[in-house]
Backbone as JSON Lines, residues from 0, in Angstrom:
{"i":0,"aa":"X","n":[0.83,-1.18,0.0],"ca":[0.0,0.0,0.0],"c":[0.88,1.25,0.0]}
{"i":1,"aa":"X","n":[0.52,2.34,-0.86],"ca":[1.37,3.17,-1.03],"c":[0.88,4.53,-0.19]}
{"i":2,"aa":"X","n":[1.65,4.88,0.58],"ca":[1.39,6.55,1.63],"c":[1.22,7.44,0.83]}
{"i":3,"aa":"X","n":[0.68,8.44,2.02],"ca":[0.06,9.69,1.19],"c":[1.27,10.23,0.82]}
{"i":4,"aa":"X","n":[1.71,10.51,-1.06],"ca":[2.51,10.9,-1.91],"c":[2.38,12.78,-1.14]}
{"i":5,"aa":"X","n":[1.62,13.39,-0.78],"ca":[0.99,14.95,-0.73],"c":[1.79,15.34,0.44]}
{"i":6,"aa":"X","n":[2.72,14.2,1.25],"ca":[3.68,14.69,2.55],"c":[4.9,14.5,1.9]}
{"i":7,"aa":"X","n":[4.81,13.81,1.16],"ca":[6.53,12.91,0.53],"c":[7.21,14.16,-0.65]}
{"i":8,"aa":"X","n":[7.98,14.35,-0.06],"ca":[8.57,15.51,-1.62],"c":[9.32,15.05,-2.53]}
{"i":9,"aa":"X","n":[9.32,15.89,-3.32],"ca":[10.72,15.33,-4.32],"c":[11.87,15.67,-3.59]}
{"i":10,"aa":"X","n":[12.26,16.88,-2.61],"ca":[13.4,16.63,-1.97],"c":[13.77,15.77,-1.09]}
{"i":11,"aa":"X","n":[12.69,15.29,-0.7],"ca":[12.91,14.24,0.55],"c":[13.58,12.68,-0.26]}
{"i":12,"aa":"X","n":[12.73,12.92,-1.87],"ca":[13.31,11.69,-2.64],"c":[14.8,11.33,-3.09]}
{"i":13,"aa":"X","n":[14.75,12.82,-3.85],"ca":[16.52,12.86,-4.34],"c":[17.41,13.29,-2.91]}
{"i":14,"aa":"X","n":[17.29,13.09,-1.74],"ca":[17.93,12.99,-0.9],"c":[18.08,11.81,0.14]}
{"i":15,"aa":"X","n":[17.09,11.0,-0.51],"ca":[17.56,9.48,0.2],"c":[18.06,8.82,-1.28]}
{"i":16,"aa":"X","n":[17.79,9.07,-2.52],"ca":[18.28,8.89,-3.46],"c":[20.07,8.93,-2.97]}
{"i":17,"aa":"X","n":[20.43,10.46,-2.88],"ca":[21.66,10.56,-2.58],"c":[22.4,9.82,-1.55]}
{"i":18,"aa":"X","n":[21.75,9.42,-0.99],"ca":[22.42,8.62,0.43],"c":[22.11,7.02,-0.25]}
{"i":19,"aa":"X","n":[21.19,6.58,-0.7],"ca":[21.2,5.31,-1.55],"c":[22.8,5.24,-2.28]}
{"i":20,"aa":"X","n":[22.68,6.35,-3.26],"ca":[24.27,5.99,-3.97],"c":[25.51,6.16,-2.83]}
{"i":21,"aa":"X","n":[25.53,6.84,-1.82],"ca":[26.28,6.53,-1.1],"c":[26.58,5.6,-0.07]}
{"i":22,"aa":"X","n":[25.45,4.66,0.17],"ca":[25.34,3.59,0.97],"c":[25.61,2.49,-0.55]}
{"i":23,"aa":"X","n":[25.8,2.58,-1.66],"ca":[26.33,1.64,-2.67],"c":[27.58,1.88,-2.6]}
{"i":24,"aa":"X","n":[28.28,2.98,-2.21],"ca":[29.55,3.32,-2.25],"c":[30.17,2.86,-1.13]}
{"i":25,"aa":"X","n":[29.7,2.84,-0.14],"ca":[30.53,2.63,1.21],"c":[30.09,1.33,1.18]}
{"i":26,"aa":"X","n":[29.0,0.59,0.7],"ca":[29.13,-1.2,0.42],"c":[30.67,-1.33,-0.27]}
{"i":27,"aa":"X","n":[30.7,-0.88,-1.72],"ca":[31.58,-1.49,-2.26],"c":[32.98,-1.31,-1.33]}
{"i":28,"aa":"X","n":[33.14,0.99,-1.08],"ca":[34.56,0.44,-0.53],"c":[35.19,0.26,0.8]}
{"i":29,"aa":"X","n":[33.62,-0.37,1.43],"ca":[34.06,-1.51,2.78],"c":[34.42,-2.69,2.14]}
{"i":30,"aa":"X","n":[34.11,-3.32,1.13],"ca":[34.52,-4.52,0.42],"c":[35.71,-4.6,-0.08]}
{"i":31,"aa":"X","n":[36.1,-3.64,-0.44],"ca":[37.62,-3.21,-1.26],"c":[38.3,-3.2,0.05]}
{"i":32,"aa":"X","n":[37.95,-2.81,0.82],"ca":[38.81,-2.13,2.42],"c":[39.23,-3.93,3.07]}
{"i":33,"aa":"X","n":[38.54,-4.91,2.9],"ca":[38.47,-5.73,3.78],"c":[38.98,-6.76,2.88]}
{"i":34,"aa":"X","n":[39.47,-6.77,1.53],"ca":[40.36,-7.4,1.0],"c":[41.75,-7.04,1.28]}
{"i":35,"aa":"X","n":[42.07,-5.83,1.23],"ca":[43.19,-5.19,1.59],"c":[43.91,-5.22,2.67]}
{"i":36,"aa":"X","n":[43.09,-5.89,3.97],"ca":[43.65,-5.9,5.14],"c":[43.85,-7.55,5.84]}
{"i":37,"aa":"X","n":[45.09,-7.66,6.75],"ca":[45.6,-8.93,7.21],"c":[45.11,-8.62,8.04]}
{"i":38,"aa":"X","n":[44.81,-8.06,9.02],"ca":[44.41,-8.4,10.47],"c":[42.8,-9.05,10.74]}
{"i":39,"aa":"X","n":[42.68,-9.65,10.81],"ca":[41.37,-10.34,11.18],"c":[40.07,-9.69,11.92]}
{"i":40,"aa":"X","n":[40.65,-9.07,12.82],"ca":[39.65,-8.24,13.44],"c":[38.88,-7.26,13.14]}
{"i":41,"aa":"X","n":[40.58,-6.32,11.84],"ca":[39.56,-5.88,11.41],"c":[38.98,-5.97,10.21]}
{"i":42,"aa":"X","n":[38.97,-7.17,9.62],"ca":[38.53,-7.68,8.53],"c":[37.3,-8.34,8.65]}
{"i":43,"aa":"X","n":[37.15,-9.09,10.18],"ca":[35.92,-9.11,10.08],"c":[34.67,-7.73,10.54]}
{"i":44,"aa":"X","n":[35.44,-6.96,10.5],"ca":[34.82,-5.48,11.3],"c":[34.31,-5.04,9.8]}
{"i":45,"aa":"X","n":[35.49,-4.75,8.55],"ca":[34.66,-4.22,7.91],"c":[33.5,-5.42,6.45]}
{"i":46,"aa":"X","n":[33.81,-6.32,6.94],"ca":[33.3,-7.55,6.22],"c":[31.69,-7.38,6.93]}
{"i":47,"aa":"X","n":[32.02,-7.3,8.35],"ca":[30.33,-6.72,8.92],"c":[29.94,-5.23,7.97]}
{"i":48,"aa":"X","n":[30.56,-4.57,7.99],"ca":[30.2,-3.24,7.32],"c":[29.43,-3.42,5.98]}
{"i":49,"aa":"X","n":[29.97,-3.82,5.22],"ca":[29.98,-4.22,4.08],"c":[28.11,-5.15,3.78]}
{"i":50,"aa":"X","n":[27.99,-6.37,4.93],"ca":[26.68,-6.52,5.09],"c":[25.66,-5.2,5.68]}
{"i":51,"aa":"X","n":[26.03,-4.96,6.71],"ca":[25.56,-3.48,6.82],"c":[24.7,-2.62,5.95]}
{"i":52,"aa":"X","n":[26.03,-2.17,4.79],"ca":[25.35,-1.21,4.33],"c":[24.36,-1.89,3.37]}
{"i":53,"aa":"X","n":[24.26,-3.09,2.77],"ca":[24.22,-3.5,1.92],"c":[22.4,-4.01,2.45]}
{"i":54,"aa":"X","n":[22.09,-3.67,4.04],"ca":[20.86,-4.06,4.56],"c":[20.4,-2.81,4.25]}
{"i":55,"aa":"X","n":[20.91,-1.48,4.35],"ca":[21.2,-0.22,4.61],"c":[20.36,0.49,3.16]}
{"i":56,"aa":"X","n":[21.1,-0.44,2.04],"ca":[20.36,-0.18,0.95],"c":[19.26,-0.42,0.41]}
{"i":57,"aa":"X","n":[18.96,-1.58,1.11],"ca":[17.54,-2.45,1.05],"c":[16.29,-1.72,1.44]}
{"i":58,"aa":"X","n":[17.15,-1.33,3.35],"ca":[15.95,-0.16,3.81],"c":[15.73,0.86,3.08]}
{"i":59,"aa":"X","n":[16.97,1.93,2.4],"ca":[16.06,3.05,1.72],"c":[15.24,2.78,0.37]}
{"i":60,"aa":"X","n":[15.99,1.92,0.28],"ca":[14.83,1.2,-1.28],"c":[13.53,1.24,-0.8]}
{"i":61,"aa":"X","n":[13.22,0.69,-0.01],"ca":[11.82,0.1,0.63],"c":[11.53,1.11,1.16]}
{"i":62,"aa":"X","n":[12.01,2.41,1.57],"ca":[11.32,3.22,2.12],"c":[11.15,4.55,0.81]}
{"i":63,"aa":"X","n":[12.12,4.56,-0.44],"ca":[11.9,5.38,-1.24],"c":[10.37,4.51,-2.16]}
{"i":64,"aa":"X","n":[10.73,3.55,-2.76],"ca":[9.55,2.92,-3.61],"c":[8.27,2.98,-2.32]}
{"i":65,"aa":"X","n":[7.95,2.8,-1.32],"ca":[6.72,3.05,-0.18],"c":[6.33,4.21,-0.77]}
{"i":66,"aa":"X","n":[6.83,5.46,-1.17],"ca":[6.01,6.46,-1.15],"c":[6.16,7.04,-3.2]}
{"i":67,"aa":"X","n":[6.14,5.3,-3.71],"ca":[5.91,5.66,-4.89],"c":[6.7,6.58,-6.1]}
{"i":68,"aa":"X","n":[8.19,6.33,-5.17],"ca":[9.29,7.21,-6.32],"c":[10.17,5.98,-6.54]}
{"i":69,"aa":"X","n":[11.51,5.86,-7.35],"ca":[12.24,5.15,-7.68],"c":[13.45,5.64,-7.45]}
{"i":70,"aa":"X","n":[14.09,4.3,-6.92],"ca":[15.27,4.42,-6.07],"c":[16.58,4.24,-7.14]}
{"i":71,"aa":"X","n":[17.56,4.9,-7.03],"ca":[18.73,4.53,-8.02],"c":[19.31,3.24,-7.83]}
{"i":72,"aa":"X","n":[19.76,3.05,-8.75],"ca":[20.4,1.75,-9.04],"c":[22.05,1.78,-8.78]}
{"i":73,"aa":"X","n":[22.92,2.47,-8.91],"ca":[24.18,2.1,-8.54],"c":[24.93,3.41,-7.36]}
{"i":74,"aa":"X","n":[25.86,3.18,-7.49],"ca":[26.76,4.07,-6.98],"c":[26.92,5.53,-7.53]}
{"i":75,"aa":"X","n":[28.29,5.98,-7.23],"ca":[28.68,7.19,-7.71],"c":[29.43,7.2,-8.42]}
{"i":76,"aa":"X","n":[30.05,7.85,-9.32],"ca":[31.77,8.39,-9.83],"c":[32.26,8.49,-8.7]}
{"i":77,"aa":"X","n":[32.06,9.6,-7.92],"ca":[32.96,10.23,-7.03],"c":[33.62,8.97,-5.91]}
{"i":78,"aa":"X","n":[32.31,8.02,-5.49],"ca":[32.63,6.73,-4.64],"c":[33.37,6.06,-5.47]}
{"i":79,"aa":"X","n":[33.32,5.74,-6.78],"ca":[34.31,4.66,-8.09],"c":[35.99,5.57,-7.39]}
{"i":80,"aa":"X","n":[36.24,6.82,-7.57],"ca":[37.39,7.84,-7.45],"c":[37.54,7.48,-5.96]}
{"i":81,"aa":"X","n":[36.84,7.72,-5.18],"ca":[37.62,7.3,-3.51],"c":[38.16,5.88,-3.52]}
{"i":82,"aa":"X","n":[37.42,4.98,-4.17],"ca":[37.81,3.13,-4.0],"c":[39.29,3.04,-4.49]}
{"i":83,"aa":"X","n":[39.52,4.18,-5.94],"ca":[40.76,3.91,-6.35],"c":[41.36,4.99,-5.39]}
{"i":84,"aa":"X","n":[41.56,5.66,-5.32],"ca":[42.37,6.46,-4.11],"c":[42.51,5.28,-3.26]}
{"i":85,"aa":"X","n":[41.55,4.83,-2.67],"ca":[42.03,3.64,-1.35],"c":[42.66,2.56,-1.9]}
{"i":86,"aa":"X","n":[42.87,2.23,-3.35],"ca":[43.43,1.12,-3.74],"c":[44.87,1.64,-3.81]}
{"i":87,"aa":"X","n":[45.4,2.77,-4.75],"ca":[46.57,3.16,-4.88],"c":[47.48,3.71,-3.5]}
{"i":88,"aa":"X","n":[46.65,4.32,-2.4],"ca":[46.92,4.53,-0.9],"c":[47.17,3.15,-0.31]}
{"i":89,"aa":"X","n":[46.61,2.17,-0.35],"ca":[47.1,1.07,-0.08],"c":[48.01,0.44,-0.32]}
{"i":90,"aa":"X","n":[48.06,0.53,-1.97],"ca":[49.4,0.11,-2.84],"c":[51.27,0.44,-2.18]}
{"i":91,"aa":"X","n":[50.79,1.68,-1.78],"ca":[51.48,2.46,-1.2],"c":[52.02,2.75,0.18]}
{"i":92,"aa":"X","n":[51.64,2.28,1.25],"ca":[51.08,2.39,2.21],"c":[51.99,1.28,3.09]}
{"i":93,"aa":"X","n":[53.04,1.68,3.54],"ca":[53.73,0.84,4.7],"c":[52.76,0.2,5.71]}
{"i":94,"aa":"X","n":[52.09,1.0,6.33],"ca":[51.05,0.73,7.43],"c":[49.71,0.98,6.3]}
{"i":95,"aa":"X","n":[49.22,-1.12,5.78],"ca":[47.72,-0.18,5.22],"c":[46.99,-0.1,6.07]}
{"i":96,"aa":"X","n":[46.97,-1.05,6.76],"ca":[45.46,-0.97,7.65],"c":[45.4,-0.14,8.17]}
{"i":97,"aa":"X","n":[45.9,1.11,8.95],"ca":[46.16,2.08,9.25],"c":[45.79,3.09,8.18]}
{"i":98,"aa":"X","n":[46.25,3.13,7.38],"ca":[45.75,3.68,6.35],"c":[43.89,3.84,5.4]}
{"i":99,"aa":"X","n":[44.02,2.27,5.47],"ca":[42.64,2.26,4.78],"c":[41.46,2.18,6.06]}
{"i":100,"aa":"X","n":[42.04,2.26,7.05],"ca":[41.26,2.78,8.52],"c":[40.72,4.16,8.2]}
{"i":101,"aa":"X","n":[41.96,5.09,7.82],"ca":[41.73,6.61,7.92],"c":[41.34,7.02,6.96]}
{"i":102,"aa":"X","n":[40.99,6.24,5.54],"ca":[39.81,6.47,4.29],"c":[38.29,5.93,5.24]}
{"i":103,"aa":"X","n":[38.28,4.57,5.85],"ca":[36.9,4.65,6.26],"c":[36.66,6.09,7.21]}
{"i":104,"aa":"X","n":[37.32,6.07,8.37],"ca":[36.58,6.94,9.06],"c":[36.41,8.28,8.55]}
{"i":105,"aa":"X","n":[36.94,8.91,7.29],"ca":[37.32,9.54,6.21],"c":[35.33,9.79,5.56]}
{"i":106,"aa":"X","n":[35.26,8.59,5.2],"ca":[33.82,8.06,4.4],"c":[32.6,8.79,5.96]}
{"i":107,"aa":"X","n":[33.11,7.49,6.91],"ca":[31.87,7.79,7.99],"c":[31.2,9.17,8.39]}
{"i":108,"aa":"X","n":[32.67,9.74,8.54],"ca":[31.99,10.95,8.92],"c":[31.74,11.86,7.61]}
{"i":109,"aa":"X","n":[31.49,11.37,6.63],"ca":[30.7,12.3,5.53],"c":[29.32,11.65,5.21]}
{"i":110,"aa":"X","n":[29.22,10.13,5.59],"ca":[27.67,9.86,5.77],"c":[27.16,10.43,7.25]}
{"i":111,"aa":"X","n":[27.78,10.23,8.14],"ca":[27.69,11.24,9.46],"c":[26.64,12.35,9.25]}
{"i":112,"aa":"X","n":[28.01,13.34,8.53],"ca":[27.29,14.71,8.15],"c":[25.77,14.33,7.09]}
{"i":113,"aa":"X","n":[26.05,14.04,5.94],"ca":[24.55,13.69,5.24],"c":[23.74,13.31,6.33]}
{"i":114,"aa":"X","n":[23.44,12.28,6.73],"ca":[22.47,12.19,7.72],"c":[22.12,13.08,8.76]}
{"i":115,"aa":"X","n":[23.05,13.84,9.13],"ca":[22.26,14.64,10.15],"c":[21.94,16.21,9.57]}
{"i":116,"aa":"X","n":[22.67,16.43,8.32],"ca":[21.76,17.04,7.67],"c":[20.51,17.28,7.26]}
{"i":117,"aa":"X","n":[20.17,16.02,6.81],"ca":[19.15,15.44,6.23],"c":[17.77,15.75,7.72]}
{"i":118,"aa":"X","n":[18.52,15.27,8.8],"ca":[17.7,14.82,9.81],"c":[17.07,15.82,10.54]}
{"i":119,"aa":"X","n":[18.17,17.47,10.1],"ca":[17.99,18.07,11.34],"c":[17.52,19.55,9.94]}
{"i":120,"aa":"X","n":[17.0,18.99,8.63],"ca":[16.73,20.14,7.76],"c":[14.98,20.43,8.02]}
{"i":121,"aa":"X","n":[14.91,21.59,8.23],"ca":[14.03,21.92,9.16],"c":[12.7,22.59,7.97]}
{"i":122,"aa":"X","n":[13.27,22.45,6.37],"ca":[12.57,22.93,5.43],"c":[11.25,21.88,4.62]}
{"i":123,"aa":"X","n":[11.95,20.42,5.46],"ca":[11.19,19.7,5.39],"c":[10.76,18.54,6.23]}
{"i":124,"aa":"X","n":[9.5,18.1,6.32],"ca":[9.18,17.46,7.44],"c":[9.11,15.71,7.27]}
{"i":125,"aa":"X","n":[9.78,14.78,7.41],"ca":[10.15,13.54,7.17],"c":[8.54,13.21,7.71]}
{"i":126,"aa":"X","n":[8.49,11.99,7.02],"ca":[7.63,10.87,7.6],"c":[8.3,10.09,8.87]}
{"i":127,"aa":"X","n":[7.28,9.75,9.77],"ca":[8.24,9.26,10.94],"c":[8.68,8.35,10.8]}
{"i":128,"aa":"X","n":[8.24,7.21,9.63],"ca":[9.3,5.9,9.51],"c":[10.49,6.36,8.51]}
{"i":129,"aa":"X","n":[10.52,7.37,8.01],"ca":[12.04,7.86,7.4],"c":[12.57,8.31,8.47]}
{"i":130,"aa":"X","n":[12.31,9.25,9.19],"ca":[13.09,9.56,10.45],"c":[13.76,8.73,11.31]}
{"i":131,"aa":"X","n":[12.68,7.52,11.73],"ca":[13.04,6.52,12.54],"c":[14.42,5.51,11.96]}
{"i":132,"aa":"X","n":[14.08,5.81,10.54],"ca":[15.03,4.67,10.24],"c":[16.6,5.44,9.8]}
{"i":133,"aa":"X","n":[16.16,6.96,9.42],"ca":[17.68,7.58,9.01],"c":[18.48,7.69,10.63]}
{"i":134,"aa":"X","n":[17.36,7.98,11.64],"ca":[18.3,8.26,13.13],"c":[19.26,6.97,13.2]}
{"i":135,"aa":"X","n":[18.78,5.74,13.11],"ca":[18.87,4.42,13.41],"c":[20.35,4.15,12.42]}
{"i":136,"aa":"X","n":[20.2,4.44,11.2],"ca":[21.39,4.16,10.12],"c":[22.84,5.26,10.86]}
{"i":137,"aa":"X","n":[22.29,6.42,10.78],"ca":[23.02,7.75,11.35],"c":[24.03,6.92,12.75]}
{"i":138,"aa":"X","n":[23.03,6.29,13.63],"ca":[24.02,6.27,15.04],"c":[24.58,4.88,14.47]}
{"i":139,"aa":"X","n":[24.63,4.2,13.95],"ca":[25.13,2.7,13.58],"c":[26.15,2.96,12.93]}
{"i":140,"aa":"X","n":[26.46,4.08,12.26],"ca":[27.55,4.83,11.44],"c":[28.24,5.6,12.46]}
{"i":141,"aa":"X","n":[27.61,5.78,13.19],"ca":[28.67,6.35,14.75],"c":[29.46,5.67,15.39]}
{"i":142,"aa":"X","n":[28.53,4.6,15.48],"ca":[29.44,3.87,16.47],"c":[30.52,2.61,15.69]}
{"i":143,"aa":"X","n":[29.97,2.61,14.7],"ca":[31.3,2.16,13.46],"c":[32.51,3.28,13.16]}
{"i":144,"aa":"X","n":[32.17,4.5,13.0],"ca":[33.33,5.41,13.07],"c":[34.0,5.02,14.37]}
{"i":145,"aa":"X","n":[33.23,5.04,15.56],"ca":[34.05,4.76,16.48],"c":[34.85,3.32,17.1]}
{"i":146,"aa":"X","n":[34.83,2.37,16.26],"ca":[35.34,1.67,16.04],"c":[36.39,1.4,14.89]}
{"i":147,"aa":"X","n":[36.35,2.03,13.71],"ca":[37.3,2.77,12.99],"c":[38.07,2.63,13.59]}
{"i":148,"aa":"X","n":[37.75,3.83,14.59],"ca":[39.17,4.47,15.22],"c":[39.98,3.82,16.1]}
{"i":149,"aa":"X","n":[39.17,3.55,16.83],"ca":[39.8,2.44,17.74],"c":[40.63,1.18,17.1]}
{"i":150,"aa":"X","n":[39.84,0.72,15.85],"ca":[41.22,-0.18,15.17],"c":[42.52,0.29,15.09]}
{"i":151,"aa":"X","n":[42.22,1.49,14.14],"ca":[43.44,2.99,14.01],"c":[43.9,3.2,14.85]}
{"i":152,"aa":"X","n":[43.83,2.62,16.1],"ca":[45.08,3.47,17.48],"c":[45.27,1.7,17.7]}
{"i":153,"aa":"X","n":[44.87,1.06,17.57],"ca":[45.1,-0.42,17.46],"c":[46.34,-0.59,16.69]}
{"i":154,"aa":"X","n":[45.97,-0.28,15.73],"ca":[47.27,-0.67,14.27],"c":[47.94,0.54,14.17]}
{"i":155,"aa":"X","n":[48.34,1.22,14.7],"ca":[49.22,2.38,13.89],"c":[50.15,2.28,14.9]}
């Protein structure tokens, strides 16, 4: 059953749109990230990520098509350009894991910011199951940054 379209905007669309391609981006380069790294811990840290976002994408799908718009299908350029940055930084990279630590937490806190942009834009008024579910994605990305880091003072 589809909600009343007359609350749902087009900005509210092309802005989970935008966070869709960026939750395709931080799937793939948690996937790229967790080939790249020997340590186990945190390989299975970002190997969880990687399922994560990849549930992450499912939810805004299901919550963009609910109110009768269409959700994008892939990623970004700009996310394709960070994966290779993290590939050639790696390439490179005496300490990677250390390294491709400080591209994720790099990523987090720019879905960070989107989301609480998004959350706290006062020009438009979310439906409460978009709200409920961007707060929910937002702090799960917190407390993964903060585990980031904590690998990062782990390995460096």
């Amino acid at each position: 059953m589809k909600r009343d379209n007359m609350t749902y905007s087009e900005k509210i669309s092309n802005q989970l749109n935008d966070l869709l391609e960026k939750t395709y981006d931080a799937e793939k380069g948690f996937g790229l990230a967790a080939e790249k790294v020997d340590t186990p811990e945190v390989k299975a840290f970002l190997q969880d990520k990687v399922k994560q976002r990849n549930a992450f994408g499912h939810e805004l799908k299901d919550e963009i098509r609910e109110f009768g718009k269409l959700p994008e299908k892939d990623g970004s350029l700009k996310g394709d350009v960070h994966r290779s940055w993290m590939q050639l930084t790696a390439a490179l990279s005496s300490n990677q894991t250390s390294r491709i630590l400080e591209e994720v937490e790099r990523g987090e806190k720019a879905s960070l910011e989107q989301y609480n942009e998004m959350l706290k834009d006062t020009e438009v008024t979310l439906p409460p199951s978009t709200e409920r579910m961007l707060a929910r994605h937002r702090d799960a990305i917190q407390a993964s940054l903060n585990t980031a880091r904590m690998y990062e003072t782990l390995t460096s």
